[in-house]
MARBAMI-933186 format. One line per 10 residues: number of its first residue (from 0); their letters; for each residue x, y negated, z negated of C-alpha. Coordinates in nm, 2 decimals, always signed. Layout:
N
NUM	A	X,Y,Z  ...
END
This chain:
436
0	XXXXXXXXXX	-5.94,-9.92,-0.03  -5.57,-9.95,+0.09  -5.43,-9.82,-0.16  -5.68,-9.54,-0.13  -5.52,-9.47,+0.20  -5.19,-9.43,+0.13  -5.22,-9.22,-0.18  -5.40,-8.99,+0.11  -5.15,-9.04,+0.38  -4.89,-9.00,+0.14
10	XXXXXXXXXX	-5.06,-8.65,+0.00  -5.08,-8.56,+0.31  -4.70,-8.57,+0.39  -4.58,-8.37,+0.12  -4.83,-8.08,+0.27  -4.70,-8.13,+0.61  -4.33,-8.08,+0.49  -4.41,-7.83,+0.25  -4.60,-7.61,+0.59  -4.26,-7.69,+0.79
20	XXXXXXXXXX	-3.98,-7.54,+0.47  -4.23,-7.24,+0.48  -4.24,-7.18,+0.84  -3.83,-7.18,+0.83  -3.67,-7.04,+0.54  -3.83,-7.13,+0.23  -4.00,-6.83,+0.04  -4.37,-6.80,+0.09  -4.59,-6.71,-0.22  -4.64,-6.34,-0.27
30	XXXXXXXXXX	-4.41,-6.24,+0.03  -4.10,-6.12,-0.04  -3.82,-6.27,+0.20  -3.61,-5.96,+0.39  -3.23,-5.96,+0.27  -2.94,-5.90,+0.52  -2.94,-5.55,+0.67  -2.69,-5.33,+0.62  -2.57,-5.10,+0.88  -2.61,-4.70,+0.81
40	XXXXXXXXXX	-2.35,-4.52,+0.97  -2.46,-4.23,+1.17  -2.46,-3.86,+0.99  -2.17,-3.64,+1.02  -2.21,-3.36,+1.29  -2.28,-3.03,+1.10  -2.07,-2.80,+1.03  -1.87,-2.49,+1.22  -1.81,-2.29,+0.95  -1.61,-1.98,+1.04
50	XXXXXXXXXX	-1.36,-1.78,+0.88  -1.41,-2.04,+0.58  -1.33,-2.33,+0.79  -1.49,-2.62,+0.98  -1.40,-2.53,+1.31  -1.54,-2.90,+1.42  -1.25,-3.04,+1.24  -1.00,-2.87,+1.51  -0.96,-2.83,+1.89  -1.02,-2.45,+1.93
60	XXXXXXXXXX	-0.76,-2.25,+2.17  -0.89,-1.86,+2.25  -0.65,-1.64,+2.37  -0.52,-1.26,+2.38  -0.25,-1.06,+2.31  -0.02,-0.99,+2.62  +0.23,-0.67,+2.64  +0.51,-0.81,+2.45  +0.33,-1.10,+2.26  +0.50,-1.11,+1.91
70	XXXXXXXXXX	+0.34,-1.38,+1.63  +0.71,-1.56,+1.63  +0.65,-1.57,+2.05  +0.31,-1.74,+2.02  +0.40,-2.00,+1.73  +0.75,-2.10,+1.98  +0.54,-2.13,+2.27  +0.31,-2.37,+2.06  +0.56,-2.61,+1.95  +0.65,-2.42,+1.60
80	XXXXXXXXXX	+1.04,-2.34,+1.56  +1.17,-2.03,+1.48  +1.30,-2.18,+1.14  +0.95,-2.24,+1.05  +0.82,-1.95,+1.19  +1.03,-1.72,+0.97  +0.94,-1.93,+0.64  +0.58,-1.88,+0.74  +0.64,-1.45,+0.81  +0.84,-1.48,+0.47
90	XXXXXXXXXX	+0.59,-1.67,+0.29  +0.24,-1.45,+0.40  +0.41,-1.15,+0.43  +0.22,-0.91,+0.15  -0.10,-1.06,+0.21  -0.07,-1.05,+0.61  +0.11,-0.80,+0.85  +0.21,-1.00,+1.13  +0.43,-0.75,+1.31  +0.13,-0.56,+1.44
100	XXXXXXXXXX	-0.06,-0.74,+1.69  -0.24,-0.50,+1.92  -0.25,-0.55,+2.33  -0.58,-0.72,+2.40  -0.68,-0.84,+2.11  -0.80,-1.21,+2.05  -0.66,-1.45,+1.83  -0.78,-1.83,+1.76  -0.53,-2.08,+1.73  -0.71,-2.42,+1.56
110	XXXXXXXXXX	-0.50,-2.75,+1.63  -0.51,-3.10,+1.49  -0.69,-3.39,+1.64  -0.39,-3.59,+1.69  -0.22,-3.80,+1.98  +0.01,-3.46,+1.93  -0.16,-3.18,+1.84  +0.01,-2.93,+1.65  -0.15,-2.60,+1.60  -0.30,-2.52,+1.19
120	XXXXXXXXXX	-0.45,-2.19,+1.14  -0.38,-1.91,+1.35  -0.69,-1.64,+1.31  -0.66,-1.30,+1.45  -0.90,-0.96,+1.39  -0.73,-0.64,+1.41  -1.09,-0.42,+1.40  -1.44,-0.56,+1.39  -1.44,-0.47,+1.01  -1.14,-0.77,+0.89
130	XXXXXXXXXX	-0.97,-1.08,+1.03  -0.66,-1.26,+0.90  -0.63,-1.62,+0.84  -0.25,-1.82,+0.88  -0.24,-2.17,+0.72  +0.09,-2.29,+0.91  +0.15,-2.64,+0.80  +0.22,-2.82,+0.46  +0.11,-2.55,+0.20  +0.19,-2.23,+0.40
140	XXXXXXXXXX	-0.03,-1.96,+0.31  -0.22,-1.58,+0.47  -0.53,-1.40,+0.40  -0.66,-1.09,+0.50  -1.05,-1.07,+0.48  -1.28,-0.76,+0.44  -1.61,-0.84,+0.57  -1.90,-0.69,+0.38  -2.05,-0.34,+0.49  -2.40,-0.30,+0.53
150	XXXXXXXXXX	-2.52,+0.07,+0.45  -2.81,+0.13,+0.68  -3.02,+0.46,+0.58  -3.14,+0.59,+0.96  -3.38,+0.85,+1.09  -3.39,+1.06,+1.38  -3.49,+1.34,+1.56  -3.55,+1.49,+1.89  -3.66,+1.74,+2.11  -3.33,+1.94,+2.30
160	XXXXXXXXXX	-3.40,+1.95,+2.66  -2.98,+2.04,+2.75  -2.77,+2.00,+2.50  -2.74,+1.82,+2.13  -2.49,+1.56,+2.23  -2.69,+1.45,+2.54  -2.99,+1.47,+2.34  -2.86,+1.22,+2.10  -2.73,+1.00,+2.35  -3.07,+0.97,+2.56
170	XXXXXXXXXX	-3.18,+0.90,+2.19  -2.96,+0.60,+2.21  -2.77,+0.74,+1.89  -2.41,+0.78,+1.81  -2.21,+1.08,+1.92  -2.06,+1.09,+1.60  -2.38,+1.28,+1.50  -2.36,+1.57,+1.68  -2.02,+1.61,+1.53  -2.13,+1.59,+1.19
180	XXXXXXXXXX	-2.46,+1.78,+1.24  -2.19,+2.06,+1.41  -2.01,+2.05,+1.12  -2.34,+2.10,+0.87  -2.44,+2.40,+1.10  -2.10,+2.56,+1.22  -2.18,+2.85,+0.98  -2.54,+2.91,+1.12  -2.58,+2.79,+1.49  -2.38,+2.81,+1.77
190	XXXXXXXXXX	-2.48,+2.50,+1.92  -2.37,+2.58,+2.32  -2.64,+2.85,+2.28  -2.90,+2.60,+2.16  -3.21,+2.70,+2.36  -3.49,+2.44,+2.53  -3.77,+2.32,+2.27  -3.51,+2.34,+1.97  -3.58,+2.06,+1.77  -3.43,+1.89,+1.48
200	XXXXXXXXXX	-3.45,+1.57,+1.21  -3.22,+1.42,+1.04  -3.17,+1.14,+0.75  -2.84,+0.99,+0.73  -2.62,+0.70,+0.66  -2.49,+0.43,+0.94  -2.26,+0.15,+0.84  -2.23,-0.20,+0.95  -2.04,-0.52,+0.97  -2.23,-0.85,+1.06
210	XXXXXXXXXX	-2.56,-0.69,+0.99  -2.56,-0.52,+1.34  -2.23,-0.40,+1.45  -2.23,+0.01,+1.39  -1.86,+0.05,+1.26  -1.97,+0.47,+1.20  -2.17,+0.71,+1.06  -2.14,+0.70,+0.66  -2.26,+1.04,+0.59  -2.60,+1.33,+0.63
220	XXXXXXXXXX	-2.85,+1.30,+0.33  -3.08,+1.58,+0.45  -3.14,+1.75,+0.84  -3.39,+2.05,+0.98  -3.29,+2.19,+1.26  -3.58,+2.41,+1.47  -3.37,+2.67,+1.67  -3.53,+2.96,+1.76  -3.88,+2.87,+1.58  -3.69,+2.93,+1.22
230	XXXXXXXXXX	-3.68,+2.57,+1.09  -3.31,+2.54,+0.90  -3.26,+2.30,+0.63  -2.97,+2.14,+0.50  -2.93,+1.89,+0.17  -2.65,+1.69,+0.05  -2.53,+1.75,-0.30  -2.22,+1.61,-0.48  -2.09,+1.68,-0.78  -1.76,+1.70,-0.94
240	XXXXXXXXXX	-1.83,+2.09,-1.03  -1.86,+2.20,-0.66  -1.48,+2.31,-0.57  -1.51,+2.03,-0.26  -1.71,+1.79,-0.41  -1.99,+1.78,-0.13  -2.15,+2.07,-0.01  -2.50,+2.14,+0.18  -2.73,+2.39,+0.08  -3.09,+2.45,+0.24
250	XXXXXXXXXX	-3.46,+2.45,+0.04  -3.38,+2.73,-0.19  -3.04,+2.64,-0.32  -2.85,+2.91,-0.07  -2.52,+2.72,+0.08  -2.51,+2.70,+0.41  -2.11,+2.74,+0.42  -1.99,+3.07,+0.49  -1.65,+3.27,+0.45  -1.63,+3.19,+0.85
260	XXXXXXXXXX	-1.67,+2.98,+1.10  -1.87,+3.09,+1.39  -1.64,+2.92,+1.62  -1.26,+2.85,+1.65  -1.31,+2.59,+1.83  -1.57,+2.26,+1.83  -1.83,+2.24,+2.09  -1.64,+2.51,+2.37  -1.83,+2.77,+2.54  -1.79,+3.13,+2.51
270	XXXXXXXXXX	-1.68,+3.25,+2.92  -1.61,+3.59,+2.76  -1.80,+3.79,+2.47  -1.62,+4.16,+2.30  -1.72,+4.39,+2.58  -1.58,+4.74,+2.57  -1.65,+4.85,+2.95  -1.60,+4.48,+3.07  -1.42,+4.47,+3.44  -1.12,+4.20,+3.45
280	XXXXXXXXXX	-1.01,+4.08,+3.77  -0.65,+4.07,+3.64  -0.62,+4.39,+3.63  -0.80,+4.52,+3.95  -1.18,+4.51,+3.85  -1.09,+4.82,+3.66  -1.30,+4.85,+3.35  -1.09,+4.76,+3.03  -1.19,+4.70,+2.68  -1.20,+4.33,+2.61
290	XXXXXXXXXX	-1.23,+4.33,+2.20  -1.19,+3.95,+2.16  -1.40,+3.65,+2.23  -1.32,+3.39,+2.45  -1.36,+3.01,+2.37  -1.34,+2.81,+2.68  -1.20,+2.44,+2.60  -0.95,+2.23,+2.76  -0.57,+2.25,+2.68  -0.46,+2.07,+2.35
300	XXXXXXXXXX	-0.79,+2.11,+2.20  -0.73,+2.19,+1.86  -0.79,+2.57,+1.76  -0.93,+2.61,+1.34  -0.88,+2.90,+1.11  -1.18,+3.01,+1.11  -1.17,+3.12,+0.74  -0.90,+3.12,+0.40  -0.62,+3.35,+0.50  -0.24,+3.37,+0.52
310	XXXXXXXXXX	-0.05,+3.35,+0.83  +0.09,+3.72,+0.86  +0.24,+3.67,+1.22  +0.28,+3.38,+1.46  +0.52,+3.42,+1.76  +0.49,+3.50,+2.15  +0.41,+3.80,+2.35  +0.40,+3.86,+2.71  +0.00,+3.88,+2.69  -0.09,+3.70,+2.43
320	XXXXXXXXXX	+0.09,+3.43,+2.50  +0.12,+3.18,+2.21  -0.06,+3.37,+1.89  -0.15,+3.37,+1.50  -0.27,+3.63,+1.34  -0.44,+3.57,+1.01  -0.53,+3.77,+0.66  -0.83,+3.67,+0.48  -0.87,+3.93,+0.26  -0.79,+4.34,+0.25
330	XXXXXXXXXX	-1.12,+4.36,+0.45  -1.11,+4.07,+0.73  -0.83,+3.93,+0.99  -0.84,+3.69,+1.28  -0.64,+3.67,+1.58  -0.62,+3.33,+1.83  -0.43,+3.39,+2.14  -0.31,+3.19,+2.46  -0.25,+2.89,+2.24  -0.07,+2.66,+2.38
340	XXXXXXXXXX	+0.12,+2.57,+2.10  +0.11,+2.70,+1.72  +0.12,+2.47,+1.40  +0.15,+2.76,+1.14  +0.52,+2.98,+1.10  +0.43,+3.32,+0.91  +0.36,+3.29,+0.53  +0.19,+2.97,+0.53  -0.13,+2.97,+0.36  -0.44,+2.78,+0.57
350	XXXXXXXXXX	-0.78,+2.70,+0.46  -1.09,+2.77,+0.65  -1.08,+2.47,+0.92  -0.76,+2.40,+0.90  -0.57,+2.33,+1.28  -0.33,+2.65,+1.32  -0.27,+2.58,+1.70  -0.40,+2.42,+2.01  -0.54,+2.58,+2.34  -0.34,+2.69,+2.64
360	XXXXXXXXXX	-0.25,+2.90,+2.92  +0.00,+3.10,+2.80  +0.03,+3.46,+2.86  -0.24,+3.67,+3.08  -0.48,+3.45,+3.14  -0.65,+3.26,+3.43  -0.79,+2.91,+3.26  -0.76,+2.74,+2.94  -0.92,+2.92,+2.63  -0.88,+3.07,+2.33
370	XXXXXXXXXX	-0.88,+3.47,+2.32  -1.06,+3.49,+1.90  -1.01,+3.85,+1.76  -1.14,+3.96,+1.47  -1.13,+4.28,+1.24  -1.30,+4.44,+0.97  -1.12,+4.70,+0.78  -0.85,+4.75,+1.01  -1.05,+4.76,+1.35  -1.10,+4.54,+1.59
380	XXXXXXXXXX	-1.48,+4.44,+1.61  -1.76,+4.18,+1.77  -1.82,+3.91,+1.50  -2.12,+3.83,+1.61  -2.24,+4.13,+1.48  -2.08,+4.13,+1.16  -2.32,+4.05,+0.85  -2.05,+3.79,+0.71  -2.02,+3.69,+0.33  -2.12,+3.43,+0.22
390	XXXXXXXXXX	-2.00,+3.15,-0.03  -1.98,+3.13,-0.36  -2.35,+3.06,-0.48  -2.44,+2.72,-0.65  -2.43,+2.77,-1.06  -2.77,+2.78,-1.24  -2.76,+2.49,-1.38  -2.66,+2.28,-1.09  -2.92,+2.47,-0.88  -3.18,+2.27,-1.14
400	XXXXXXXXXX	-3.02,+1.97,-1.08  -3.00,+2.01,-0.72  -3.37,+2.09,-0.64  -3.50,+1.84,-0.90  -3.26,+1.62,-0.65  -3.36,+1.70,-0.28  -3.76,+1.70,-0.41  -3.82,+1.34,-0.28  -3.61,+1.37,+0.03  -3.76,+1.71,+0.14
410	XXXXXXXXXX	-4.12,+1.53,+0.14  -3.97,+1.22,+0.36  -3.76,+1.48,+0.58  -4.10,+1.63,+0.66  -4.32,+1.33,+0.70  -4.09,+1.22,+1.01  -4.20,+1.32,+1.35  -4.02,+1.57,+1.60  -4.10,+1.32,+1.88  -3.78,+1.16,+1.96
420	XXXXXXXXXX	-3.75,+0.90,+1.67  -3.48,+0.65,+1.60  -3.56,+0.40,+1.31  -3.44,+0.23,+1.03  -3.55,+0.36,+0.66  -3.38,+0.18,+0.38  -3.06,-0.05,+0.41  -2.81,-0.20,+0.11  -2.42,-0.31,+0.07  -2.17,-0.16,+0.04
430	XXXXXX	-2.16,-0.25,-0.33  -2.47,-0.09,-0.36  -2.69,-0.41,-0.42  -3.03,-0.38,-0.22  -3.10,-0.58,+0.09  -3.50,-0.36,+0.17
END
């Protein structure tokens, strides 16, 4: 019985002990025991990539250009000798102009997180469209970067109420338009007699850097304009047979472009139409012929031939001031008076658009303007009245090609609305890779 008692007591001991190693570091069955911990170090902050580098890496200094800020200026005034600053123009020269830093401009100067920091990239954009980059320590180099274009196809249209350019702008679209739809039209409509309800459409081109930032109008695919209840259409064709290599022509294959302009002048006014019993104040009120047309514009705008011709005289006169007189053929000349100075000498050959002069004040005359004569045959006559010719007609096989062409566009020229519109239809880079 004793020895009964011990074997128990003594049983009973090794399970006591064999509790008290579990309960402190001894491994208990089917648990696993937690190893030491190792510490995770915290993530690295993102990155602030621009311009191709991790702006996070850097302490960032803005700044502008100052009247007489030079690149050698800025790098001395930020610890970097002129020694070092002349290897580094030396060394980035082709692939970076650094002598042309314009007024206003910003730069970025990126310096090292050092007890002294000493400046590493310098980043400067001349335009919205590119930026240059300056590595200025260790392995010196420069790079000039194009950012990508993005080619956004636009629509508009609108209702006039004034005049085209205001029009556009209430439209929230770029005055660049109304220059380009002048241009389309300056055969066809005088667009200071544009009358209230005229309407028009338009599909063209925009392009833009960072998705969003207009940098100008690419180009006019197709445009209607409503003046006078006639509904005018004009297409964009290209091809290497046409003697410009872009030309518009409406619906039915006739080109718009004629052998003149209406106008010598963009967007002026007429203040004086060919008026054989008009009165003129200079002379008394007395009634005296006035066979010209007068352009009203501001001094230095520039005055255009309004057609192909050679300059047969260009000189000064007491009335006319400043003048060039041009022959476009054995049928037609043109006559531009008062200029203010003349870019042509007798002989030269000018094309139709080209700038012969540029509006004045010289000779009789009370306010800037262009005095625009024109004859037919020898005699002095109203062009405005004159059935012009027109160009040379598209060929009969590229009049295939270009209807076949302007089929689709026509249809989505017509399905837009008159009512004020201003939208996105199609967009893609520059390298022609679509982004719809």
């Amino acid at each position: 019985m004793k020895q009964g008692l011990n074997f128990s007591w003594f049983f009973g001991g090794l399970i006591f002990l064999q509790l008290l190693l579990w309960g402190s570091c001894a491994e208990v069955p089917g648990e696993t025991t937690p190893s030491a911990v190792t510490p995770v170090p915290p993530p690295p902050p993102p990155k602030d990539m621009q311009y191709g580098i991790d702006f996070n890496l850097y302490e960032v200094k803005e700044k502008k250009i100052r009247r007489g800020d030079t690149f050698g200026a800025i790098m001395e005034a930020h610890g970097i000798d002129y020694p070092e600053v002349h290897t580094i123009v030396k060394t980035v020269e082709k692939q970076v102009n650094l002598k042309r830093l314009k007024k206003g401009k910003s730069y970025t100067l990126l310096f090292t997180k050092d007890s002294v920091p000493t400046p590493k990239y310098m980043i400067y954009q001349p335009d919205v469209s590119r930026y240059w980059v300056v590595h200025l320590r260790d392995s010196i180099y420069g790079s000039t970067v194009e950012k990508p274009i993005t080619i956004k196809e636009q629509i508009a249209s609108g209702t006039i109420n004034n005049s085209l350019y205001e029009t556009m702008m209430d439209a929230g679209l770029s005055d660049a338009l109304t220059y380009y739809m002048s241009d389309i039209y300056a055969w066809s409509i005088d667009f200071f007699r544009l009358q209230k309800g005229d309407r028009f459409k338009v599909i063209y081109t925009e392009k833009f850097v960072d998705d969003s930032l207009s940098i100008g109008i690419g180009r006019i695919k197709a445009a209607v304009f409503e003046h006078k209840g006639k509904e005018l259409y004009a297409f964009e064709f290209r091809s290497k047979k046409l003697l410009s290599g872009v030309e518009y022509f409406d619906q039915n294959a006739k080109n718009l472009r004629r052998a003149f302009l209406q106008s010598p002048v963009k967007f002026s006014r007429i203040s004086s139409r060919y008026n054989l019993r008009r009165r003129i104040a200079y002379y008394g009120n007395r009634v005296r012929p006035h066979k010209g047309t007068d352009f009203a514009a501001a001094v230095g705008t520039p005055i255009m031939a309004t057609a192909n011709g050679t300059v047969v005289a260009s000189g000064y006169t007491k009335g006319n001031g400043n003048y060039v007189k041009l022959k476009h053929n054995n049928t037609y000349a043109t006559q531009y008076l008062h200029m203010k100075r003349r870019n042509v000498r007798k002989g030269d050959f000018v094309k139709q658009g080209d700038i012969i002069g540029w509006v004045g004040m010289t000779g009789y005359t009370a306010g800037p303007h262009v005095c625009y004569r024109f004859w037919k045959n020898g005699r002095q006559v109203d062009p405005f009245k004159q059935k012009l010719p027109e160009a040379k007609p598209i060929s009969i096989d590229l009049k295939a090609t270009f209807l076949t062409q302007i089929a689709p566009i026509k249809t989505a020229l017509d399905c837009i609305s008159y009512d004020n519109v201003a939208a996105p239809l199609n967009s893609y880079t520059a390298n022609g890779i679509s982004k719809n």
